[in-house]
N, C-alpha and C positions, 0 to 999 in steps of 0.2 A: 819874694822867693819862698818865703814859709807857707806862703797861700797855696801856693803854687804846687807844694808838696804835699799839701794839705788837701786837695781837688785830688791829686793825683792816686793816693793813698783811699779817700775817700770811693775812686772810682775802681782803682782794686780791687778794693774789701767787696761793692756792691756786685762784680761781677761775678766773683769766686763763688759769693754766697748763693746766687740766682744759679750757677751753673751745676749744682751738686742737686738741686732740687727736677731736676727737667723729667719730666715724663712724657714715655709716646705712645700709643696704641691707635690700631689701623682698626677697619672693618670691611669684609669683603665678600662678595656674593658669588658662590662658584669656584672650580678649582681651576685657580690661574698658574704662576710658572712657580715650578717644584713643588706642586699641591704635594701633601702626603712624607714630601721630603724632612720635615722639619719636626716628625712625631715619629720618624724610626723606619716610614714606611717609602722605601723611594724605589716600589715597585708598581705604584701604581699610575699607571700610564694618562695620560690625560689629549681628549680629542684637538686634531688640529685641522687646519680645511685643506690640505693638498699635503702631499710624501715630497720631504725634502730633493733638493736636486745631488746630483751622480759627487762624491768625495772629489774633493779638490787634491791635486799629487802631494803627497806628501814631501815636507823637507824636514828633514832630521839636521841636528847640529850636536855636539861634543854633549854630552852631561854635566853639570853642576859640581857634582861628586859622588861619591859611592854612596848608594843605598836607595837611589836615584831609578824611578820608573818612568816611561816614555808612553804617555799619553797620546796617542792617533787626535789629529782632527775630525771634527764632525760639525752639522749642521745641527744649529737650536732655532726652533719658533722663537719670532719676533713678532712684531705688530701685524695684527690682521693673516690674510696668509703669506706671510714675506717672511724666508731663514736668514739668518746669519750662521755667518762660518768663525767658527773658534779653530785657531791653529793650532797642532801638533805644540804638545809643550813637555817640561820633563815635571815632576811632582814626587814628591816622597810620601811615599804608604803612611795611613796613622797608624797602623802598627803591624807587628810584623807578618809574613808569610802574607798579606792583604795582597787582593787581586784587582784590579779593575775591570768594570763590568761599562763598557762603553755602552752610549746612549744610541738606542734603537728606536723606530720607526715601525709598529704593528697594526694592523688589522686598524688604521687609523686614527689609531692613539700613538702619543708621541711617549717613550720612556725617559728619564734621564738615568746619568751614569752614576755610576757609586763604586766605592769600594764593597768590596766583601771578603769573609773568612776563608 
């Protein structure tokens, strides 16, 4: 039984320790999904091979609670030229008077959506 806690203890301590240490970093050629988004800039559109298809009807449901914005669905690039449909959802502003600037479809570049002032 003391072994037994003694393994067990043992295997604790080895994992706690390994887990604190982990490091990740990627490497990537080109501007893939939310290029620009992650350094302030998520206006810059980035090429896709065909214009999404026509908005799916919308379905609205009750809100969360107060302070509470209602998000429209839209269509995001997926693999190759294939969209998926993200549904209508509700989300709370990160702060206040924030507007959402839903994700558009231009001159063959695809936007995404953002908040703004």
């Amino acid at each position: 039984m003391k072994k037994m806690v003694l393994v067990l203890a043992a295997l604790l301590m080895a994992t706690s320790a390994f887990g604190a240490g982990f490091v990740r970093f990627g490497v990537g050629v080109g501007p893939g999904w939310g290029y620009g988004r992650y350094y302030g800039y998520p206006y810059y559109g980035y090429s896709v091979a065909s214009p999404p298809p026509a908005p799916l009807a919308p379905a609205y449901y009750a809100a969360p609670g107060i302070g509470y914005s209602w998000i429209n669905g839209y269509w995001y690039p997926g693999v190759g030229a294939r969209w998926a449909w993200r549904p209508g959802y509700w989300a709370r502003p990160p702060y206040p008077r924030a507007a959402w600037v839903a994700p558009r479809y231009y001159g063959g570049r695809f936007y995404g959506g953002h908040w703004r002032r």
